[in-house]
PDB file with one MODEL, atoms N, CA, C and O in Angstrom:
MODEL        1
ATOM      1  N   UNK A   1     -11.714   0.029   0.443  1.00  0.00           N
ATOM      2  CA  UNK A   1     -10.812   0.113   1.570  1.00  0.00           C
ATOM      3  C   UNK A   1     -10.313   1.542   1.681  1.00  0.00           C
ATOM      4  O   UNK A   1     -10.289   2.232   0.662  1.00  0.00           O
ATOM      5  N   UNK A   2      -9.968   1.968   2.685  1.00  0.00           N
ATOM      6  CA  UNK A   2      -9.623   3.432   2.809  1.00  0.00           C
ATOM      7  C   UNK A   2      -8.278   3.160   4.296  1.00  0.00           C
ATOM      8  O   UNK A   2      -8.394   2.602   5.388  1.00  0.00           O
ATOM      9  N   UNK A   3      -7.216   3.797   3.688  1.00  0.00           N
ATOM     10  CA  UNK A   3      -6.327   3.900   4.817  1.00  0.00           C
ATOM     11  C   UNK A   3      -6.761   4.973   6.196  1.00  0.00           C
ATOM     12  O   UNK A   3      -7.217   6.099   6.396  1.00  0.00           O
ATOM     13  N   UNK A   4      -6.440   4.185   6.688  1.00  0.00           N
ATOM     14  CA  UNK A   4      -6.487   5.198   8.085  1.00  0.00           C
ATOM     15  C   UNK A   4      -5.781   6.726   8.869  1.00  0.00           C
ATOM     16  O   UNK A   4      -4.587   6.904   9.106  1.00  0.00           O
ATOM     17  N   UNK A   5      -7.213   7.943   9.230  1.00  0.00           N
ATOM     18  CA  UNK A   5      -6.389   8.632   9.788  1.00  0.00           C
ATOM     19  C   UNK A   5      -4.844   8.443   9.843  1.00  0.00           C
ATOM     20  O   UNK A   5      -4.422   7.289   9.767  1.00  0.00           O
ATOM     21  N   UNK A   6      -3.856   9.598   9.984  1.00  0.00           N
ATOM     22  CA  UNK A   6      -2.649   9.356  10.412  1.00  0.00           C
ATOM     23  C   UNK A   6      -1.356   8.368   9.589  1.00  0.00           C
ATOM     24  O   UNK A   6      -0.169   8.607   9.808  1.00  0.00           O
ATOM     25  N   UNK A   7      -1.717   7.470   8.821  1.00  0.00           N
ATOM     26  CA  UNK A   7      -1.014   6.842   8.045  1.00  0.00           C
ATOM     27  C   UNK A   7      -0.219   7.416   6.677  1.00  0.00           C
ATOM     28  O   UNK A   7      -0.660   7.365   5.529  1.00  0.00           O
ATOM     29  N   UNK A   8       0.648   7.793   6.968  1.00  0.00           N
ATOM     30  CA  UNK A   8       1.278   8.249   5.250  1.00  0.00           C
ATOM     31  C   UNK A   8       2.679   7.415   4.942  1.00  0.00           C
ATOM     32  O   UNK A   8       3.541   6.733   5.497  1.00  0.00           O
ATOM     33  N   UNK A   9       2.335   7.892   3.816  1.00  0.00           N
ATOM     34  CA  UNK A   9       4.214   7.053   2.808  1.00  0.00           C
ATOM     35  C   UNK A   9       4.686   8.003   3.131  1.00  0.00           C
ATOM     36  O   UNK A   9       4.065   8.869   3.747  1.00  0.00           O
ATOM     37  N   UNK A  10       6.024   8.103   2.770  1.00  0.00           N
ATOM     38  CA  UNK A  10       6.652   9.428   2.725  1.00  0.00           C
ATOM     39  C   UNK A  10       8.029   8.682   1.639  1.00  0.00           C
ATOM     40  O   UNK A  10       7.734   7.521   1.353  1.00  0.00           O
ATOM     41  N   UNK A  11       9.270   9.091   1.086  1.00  0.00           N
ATOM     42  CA  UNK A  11      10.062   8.388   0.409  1.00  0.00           C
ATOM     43  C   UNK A  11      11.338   9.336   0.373  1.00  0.00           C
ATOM     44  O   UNK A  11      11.461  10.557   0.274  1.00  0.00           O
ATOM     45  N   UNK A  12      12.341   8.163   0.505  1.00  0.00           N
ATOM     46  CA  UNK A  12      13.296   8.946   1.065  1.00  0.00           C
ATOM     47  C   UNK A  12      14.454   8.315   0.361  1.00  0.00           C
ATOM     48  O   UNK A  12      14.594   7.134   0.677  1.00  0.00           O
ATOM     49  N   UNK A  13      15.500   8.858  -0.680  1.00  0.00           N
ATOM     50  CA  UNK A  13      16.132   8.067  -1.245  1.00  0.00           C
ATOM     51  C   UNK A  13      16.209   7.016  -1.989  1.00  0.00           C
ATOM     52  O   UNK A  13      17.213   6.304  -2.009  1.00  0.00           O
ATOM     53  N   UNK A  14      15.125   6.791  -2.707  1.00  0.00           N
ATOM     54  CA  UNK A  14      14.262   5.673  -3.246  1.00  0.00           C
ATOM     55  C   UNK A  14      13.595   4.484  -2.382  1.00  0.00           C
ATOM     56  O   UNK A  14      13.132   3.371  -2.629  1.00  0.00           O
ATOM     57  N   UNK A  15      13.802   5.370  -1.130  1.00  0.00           N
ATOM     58  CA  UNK A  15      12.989   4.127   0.189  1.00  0.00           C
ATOM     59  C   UNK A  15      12.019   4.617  -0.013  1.00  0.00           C
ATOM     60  O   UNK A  15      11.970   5.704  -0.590  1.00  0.00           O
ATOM     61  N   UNK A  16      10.597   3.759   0.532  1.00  0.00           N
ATOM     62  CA  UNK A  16       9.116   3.761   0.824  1.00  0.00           C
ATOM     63  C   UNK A  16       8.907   3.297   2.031  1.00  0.00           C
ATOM     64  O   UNK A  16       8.910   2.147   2.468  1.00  0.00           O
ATOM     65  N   UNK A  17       8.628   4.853   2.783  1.00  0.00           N
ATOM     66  CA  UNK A  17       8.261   4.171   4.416  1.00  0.00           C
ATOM     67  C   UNK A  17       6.503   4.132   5.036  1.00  0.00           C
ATOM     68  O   UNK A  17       6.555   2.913   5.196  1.00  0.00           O
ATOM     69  N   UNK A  18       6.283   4.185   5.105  1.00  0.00           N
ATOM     70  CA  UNK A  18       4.646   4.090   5.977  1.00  0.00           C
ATOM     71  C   UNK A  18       4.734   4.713   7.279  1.00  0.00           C
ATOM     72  O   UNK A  18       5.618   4.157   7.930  1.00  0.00           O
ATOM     73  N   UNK A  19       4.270   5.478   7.804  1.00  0.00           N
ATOM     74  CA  UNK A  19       4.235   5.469   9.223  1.00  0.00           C
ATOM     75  C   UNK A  19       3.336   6.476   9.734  1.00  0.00           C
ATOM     76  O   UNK A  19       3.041   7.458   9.053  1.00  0.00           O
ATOM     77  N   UNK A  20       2.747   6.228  11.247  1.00  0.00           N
ATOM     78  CA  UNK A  20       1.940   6.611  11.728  1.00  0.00           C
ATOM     79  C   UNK A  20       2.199   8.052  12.182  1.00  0.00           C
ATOM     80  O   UNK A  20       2.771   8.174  13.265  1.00  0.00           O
ATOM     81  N   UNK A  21       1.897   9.042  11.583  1.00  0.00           N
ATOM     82  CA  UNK A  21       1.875  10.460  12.031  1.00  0.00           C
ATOM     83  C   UNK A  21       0.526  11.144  12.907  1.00  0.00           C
ATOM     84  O   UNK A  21       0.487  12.370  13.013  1.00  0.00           O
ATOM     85  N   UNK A  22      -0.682  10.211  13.586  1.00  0.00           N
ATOM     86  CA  UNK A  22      -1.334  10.620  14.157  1.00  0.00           C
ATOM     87  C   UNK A  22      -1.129  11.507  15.462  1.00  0.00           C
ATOM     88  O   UNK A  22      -0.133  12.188  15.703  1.00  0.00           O
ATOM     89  N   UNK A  23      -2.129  11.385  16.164  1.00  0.00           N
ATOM     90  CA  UNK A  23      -2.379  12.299  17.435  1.00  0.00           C
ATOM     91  C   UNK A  23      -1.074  11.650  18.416  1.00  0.00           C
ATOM     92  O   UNK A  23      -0.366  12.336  19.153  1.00  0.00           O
ATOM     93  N   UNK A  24      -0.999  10.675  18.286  1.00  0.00           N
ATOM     94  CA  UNK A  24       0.357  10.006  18.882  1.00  0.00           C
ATOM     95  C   UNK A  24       1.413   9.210  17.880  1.00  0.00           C
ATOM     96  O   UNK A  24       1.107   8.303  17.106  1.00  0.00           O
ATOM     97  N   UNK A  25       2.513   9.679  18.052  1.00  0.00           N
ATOM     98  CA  UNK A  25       3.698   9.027  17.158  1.00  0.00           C
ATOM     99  C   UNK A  25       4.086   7.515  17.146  1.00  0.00           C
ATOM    100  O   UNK A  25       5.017   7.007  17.770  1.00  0.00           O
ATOM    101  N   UNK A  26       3.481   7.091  16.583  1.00  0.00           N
ATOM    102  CA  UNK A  26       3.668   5.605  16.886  1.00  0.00           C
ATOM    103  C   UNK A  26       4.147   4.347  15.934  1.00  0.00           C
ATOM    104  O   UNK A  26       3.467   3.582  15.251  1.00  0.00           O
ATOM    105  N   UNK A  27       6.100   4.446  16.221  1.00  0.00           N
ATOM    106  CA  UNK A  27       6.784   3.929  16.015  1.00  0.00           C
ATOM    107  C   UNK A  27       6.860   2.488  15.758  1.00  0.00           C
ATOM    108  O   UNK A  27       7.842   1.893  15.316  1.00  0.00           O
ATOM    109  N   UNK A  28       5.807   2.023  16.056  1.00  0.00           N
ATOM    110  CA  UNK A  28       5.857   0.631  16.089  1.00  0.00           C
ATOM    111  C   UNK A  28       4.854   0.092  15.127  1.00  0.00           C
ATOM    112  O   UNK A  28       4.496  -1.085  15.165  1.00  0.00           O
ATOM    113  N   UNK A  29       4.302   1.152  14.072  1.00  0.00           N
ATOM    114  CA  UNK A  29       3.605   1.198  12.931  1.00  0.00           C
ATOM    115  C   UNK A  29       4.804   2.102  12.017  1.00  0.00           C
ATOM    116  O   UNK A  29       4.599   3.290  11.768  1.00  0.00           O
ATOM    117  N   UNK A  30       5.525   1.699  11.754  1.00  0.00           N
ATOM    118  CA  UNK A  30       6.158   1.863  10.686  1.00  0.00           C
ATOM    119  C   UNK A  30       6.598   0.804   9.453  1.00  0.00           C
ATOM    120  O   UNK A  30       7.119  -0.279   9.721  1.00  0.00           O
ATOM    121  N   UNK A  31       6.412   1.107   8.484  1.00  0.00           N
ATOM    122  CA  UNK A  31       6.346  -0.048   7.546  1.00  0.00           C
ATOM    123  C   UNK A  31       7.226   0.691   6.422  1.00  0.00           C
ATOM    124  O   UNK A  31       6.916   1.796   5.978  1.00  0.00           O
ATOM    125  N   UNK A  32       8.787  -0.308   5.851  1.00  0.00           N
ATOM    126  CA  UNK A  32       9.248   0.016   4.487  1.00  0.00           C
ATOM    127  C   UNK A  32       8.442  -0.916   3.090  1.00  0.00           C
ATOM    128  O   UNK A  32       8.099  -2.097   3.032  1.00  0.00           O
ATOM    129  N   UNK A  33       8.364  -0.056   2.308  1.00  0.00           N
ATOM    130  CA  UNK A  33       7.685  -0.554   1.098  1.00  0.00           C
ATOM    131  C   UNK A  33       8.987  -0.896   0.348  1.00  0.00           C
ATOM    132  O   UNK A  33      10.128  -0.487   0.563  1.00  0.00           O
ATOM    133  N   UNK A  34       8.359  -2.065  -0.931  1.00  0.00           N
ATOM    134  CA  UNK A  34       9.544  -1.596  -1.905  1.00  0.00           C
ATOM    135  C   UNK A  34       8.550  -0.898  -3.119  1.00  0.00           C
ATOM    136  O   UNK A  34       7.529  -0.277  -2.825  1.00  0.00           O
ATOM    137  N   UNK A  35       8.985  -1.087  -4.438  1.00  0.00           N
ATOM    138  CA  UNK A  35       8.330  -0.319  -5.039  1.00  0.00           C
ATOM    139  C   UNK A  35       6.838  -0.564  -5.936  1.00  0.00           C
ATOM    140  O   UNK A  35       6.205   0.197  -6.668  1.00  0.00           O
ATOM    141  N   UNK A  36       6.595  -2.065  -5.487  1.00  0.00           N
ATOM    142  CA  UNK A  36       5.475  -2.295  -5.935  1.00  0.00           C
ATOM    143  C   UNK A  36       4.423  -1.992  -4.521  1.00  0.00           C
ATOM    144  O   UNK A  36       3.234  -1.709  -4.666  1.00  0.00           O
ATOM    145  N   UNK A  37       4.929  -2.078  -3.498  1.00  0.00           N
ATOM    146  CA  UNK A  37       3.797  -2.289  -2.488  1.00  0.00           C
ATOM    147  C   UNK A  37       3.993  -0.409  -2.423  1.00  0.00           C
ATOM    148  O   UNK A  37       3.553  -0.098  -1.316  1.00  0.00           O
ATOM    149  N   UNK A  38       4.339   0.533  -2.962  1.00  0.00           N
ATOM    150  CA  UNK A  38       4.528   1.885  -2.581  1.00  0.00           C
ATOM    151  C   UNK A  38       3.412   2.693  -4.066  1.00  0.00           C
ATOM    152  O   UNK A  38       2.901   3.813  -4.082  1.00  0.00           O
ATOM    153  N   UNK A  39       3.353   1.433  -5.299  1.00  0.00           N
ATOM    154  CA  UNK A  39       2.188   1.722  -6.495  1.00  0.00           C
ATOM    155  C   UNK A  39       0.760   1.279  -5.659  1.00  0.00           C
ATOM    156  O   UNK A  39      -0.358   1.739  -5.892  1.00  0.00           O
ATOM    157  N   UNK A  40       1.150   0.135  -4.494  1.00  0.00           N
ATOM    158  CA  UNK A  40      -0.642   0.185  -4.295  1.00  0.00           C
ATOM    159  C   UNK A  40      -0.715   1.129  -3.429  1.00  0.00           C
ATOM    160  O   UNK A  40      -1.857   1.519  -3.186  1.00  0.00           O
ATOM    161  N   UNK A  41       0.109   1.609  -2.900  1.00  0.00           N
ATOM    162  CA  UNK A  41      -0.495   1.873  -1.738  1.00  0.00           C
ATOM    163  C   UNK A  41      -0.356   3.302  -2.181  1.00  0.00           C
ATOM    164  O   UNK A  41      -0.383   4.034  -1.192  1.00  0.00           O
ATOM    165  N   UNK A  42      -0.206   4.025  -3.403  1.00  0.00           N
ATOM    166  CA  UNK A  42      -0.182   5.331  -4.521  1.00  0.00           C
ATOM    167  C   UNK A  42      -1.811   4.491  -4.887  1.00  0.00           C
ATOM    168  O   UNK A  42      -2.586   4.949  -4.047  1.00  0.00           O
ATOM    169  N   UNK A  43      -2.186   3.996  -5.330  1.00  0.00           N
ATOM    170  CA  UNK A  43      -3.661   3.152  -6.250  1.00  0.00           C
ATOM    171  C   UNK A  43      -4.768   3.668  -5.450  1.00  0.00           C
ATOM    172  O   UNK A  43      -5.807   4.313  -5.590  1.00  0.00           O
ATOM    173  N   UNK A  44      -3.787   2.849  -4.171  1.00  0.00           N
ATOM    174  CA  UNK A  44      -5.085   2.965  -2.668  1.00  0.00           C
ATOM    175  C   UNK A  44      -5.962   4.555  -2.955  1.00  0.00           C
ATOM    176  O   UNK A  44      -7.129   4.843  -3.221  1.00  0.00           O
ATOM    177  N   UNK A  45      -4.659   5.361  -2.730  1.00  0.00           N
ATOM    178  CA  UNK A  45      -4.920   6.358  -1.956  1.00  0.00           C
ATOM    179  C   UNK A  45      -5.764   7.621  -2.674  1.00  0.00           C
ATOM    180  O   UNK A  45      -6.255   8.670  -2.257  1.00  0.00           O
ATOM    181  N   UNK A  46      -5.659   6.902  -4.079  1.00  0.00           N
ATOM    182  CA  UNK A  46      -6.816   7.433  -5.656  1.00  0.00           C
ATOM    183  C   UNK A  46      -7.854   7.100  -5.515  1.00  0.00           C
ATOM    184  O   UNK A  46      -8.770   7.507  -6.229  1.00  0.00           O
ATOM    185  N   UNK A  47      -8.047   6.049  -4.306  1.00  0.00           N
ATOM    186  CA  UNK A  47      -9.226   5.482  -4.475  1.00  0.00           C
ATOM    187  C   UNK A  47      -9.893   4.576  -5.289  1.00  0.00           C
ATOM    188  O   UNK A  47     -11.124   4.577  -5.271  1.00  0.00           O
ATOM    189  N   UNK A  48      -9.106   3.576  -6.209  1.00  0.00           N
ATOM    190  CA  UNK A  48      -8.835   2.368  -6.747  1.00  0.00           C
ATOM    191  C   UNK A  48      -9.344   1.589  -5.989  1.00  0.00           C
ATOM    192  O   UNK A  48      -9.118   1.610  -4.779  1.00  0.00           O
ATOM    193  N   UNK A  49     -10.037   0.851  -6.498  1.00  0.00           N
ATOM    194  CA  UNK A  49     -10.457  -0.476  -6.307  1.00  0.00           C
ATOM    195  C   UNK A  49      -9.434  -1.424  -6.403  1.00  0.00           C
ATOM    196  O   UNK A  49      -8.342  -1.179  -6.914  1.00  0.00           O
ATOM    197  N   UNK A  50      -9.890  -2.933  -5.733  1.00  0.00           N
ATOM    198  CA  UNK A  50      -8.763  -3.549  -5.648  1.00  0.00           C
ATOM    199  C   UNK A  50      -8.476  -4.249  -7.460  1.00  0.00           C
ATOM    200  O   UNK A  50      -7.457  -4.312  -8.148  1.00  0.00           O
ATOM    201  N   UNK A  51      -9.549  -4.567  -7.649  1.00  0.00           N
ATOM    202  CA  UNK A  51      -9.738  -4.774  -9.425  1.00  0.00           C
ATOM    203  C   UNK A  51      -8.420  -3.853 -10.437  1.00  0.00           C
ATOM    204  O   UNK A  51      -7.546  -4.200 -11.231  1.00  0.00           O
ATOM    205  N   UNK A  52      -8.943  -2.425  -9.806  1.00  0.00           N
ATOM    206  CA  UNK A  52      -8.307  -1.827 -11.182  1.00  0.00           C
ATOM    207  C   UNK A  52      -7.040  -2.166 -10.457  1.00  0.00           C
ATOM    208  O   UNK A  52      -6.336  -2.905 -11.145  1.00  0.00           O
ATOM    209  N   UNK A  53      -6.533  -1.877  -9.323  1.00  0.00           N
ATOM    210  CA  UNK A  53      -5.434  -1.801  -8.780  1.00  0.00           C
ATOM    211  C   UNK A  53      -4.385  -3.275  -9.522  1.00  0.00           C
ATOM    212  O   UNK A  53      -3.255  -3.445  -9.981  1.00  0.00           O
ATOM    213  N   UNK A  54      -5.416  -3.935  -9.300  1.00  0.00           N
ATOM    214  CA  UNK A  54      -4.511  -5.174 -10.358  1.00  0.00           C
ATOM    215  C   UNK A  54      -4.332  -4.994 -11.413  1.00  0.00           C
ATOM    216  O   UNK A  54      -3.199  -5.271 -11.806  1.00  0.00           O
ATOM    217  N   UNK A  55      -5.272  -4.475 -12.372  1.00  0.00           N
ATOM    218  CA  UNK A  55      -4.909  -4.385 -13.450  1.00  0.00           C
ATOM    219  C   UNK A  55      -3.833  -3.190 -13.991  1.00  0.00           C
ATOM    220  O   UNK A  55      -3.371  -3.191 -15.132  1.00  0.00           O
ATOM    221  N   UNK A  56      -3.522  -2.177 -12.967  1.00  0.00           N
ATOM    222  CA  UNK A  56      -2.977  -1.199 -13.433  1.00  0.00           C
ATOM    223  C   UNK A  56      -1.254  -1.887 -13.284  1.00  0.00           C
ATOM    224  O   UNK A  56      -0.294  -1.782 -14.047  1.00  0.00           O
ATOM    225  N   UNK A  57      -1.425  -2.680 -11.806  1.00  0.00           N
ATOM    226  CA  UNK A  57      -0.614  -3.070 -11.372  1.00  0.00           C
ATOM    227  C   UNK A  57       0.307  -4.343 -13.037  1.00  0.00           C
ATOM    228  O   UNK A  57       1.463  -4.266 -13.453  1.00  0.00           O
ATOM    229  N   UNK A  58      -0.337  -4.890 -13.311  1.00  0.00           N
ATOM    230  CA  UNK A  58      -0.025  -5.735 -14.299  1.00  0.00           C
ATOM    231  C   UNK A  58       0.069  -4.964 -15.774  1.00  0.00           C
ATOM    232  O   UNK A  58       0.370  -5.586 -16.792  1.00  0.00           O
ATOM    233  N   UNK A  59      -0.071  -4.281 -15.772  1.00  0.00           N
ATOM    234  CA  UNK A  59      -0.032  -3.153 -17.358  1.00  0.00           C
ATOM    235  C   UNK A  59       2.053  -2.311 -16.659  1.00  0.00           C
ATOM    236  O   UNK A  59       2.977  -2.011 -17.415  1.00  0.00           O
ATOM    237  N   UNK A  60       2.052  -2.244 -15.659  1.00  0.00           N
ATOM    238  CA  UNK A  60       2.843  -1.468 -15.524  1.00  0.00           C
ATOM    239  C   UNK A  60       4.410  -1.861 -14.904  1.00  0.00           C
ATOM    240  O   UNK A  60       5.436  -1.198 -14.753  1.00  0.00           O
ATOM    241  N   UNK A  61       3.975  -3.532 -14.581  1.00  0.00           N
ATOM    242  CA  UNK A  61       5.440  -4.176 -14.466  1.00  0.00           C
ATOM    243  C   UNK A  61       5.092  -5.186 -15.300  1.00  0.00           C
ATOM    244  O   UNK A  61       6.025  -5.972 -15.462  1.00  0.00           O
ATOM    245  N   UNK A  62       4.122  -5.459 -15.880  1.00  0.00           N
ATOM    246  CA  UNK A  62       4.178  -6.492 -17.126  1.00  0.00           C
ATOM    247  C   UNK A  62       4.121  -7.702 -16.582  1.00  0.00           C
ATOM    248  O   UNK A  62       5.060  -8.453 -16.847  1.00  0.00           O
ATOM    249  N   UNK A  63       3.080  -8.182 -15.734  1.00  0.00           N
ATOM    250  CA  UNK A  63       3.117  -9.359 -14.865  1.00  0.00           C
ATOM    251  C   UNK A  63       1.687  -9.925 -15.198  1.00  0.00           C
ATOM    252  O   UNK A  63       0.880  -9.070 -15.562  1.00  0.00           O
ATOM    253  N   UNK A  64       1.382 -10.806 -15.156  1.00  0.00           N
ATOM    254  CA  UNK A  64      -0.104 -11.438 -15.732  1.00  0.00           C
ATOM    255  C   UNK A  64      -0.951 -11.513 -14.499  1.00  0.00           C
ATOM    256  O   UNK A  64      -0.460 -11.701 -13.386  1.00  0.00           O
ATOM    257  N   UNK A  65      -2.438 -11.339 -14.754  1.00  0.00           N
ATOM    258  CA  UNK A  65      -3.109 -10.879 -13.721  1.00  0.00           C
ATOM    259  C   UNK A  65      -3.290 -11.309 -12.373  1.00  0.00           C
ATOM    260  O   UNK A  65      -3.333 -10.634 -11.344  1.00  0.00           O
ATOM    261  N   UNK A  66      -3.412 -12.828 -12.585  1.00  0.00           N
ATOM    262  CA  UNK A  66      -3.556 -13.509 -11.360  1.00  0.00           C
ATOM    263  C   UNK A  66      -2.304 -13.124 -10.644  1.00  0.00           C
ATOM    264  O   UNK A  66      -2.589 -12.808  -9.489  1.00  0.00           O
ATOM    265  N   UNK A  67      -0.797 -13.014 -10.933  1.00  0.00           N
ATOM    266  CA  UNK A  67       0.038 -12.598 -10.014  1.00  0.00           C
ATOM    267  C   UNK A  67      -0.118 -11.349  -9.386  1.00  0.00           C
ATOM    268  O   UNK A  67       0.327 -11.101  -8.266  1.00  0.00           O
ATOM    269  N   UNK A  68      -0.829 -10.448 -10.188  1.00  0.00           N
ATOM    270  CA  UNK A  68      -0.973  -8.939 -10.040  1.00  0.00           C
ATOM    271  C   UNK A  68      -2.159  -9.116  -8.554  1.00  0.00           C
ATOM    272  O   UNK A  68      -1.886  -8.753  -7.409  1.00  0.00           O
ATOM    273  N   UNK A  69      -3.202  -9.631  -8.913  1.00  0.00           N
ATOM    274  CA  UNK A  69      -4.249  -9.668  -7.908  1.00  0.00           C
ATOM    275  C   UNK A  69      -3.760 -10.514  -6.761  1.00  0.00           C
ATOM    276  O   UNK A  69      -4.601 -10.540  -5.862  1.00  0.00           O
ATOM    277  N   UNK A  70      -2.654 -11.231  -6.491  1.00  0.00           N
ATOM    278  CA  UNK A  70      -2.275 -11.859  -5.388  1.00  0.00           C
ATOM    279  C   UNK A  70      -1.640 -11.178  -4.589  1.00  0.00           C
ATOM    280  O   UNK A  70      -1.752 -11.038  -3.371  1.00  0.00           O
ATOM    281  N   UNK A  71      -0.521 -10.478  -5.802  1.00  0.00           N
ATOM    282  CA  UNK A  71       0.055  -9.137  -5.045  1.00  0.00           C
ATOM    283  C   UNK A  71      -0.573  -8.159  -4.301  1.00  0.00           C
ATOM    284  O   UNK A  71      -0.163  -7.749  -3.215  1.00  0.00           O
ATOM    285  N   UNK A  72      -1.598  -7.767  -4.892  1.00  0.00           N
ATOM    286  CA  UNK A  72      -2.584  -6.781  -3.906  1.00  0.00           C
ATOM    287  C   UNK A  72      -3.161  -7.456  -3.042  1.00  0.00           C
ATOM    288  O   UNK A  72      -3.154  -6.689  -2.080  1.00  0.00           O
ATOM    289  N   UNK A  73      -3.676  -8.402  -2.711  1.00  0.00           N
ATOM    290  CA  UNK A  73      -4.829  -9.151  -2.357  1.00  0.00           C
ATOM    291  C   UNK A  73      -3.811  -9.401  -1.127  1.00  0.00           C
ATOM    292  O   UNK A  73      -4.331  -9.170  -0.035  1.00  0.00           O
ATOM    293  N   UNK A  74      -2.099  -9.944  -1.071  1.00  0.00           N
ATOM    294  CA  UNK A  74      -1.248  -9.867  -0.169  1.00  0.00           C
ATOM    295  C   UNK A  74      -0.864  -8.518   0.390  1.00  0.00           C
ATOM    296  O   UNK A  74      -0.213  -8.312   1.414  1.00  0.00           O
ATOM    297  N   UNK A  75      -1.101  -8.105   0.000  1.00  0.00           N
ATOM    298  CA  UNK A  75      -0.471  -6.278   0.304  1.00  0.00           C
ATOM    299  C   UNK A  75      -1.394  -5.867   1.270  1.00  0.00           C
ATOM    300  O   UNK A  75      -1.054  -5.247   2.278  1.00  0.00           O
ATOM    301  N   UNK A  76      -2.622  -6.204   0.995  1.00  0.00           N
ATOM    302  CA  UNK A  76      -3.860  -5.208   1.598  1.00  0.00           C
ATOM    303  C   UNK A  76      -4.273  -6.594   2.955  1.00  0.00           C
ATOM    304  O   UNK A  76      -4.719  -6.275   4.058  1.00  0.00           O
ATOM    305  N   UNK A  77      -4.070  -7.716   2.648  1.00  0.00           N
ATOM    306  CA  UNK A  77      -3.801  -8.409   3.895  1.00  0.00           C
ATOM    307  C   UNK A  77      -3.285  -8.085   5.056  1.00  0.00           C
ATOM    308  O   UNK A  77      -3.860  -7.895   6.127  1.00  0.00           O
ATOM    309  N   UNK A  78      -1.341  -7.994   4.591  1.00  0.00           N
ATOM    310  CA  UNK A  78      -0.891  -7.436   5.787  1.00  0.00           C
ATOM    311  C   UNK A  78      -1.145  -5.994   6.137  1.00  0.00           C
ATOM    312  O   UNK A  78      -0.956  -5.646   7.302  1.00  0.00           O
ATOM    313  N   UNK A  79      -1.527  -5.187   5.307  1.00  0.00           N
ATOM    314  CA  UNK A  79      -2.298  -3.969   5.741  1.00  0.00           C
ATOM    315  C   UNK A  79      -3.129  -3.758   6.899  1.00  0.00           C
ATOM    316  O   UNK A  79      -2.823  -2.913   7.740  1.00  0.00           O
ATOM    317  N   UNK A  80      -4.236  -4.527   7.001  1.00  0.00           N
ATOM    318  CA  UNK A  80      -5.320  -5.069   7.151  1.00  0.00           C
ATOM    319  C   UNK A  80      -4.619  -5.795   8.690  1.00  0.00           C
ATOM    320  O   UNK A  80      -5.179  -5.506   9.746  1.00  0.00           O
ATOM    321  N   UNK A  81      -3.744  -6.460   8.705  1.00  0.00           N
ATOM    322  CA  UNK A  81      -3.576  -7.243  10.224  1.00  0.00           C
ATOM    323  C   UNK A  81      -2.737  -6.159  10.492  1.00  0.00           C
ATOM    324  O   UNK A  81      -2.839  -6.038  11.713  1.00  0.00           O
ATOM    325  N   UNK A  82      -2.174  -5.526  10.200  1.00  0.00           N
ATOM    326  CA  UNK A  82      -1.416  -4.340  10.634  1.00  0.00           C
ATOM    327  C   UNK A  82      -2.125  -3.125  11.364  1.00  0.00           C
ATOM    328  O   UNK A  82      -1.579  -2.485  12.263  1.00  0.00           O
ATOM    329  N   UNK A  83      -3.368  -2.882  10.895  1.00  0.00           N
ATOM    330  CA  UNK A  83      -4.179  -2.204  11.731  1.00  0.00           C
ATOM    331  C   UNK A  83      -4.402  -0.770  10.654  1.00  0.00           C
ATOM    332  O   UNK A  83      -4.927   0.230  11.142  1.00  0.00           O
ATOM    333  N   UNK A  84      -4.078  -0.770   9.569  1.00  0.00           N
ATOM    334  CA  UNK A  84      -3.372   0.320   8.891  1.00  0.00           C
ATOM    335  C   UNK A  84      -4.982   0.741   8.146  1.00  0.00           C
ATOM    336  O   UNK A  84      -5.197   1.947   8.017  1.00  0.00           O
ATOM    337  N   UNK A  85      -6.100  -0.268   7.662  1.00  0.00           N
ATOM    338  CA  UNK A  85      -6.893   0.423   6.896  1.00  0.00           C
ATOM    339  C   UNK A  85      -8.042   0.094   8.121  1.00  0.00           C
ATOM    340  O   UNK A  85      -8.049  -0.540   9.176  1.00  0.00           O
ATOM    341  N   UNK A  86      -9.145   1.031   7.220  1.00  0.00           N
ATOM    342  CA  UNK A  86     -10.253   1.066   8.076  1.00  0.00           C
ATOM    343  C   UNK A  86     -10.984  -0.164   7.470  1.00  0.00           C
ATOM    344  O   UNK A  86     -12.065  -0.529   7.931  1.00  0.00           O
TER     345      UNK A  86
ENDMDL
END
């Protein structure tokens, strides 16, 4: 999966925002993270697979895998209907 042109985090006060900085500003693609959906979407952008992404994800809040891979597997969903990856 690869995020799309124009899409960045940016973080602001311990917020995690998303938003569309393309050729047009478009406000209505803005997304707050909290701080697990702001590690995938740091995983994503390494170019992680969704695999390791779980597993890094579960080594690093200490959560067992199947929750870890639901978490991503949900993350990159609404990603995904959001319009956000390619």
């Amino acid at each position: 999966m690869k995020i799309k042109d124009g899409f960045v985090m940016r973080e602001a006060g311990g917020c995690f925002v998303i938003m569309n900085l393309g050729s047009e500003l478009n406000l209505g693609k803005m997304f707050t993270l909290n701080e697990t959906g702001a590690f995938i979407w740091k995983s994503i952008e390494k170019g992680l697979s969704q695999g390791e992404i779980a597993k890094k994800l579960s080594e690093e809040y200490n959560v067992d895998a199947e929750t870890a891979q639901k978490d991503v597997e949900g993350f990159i969903c609404k990603m995904k209907e959001a319009d956000v990856f390619e």
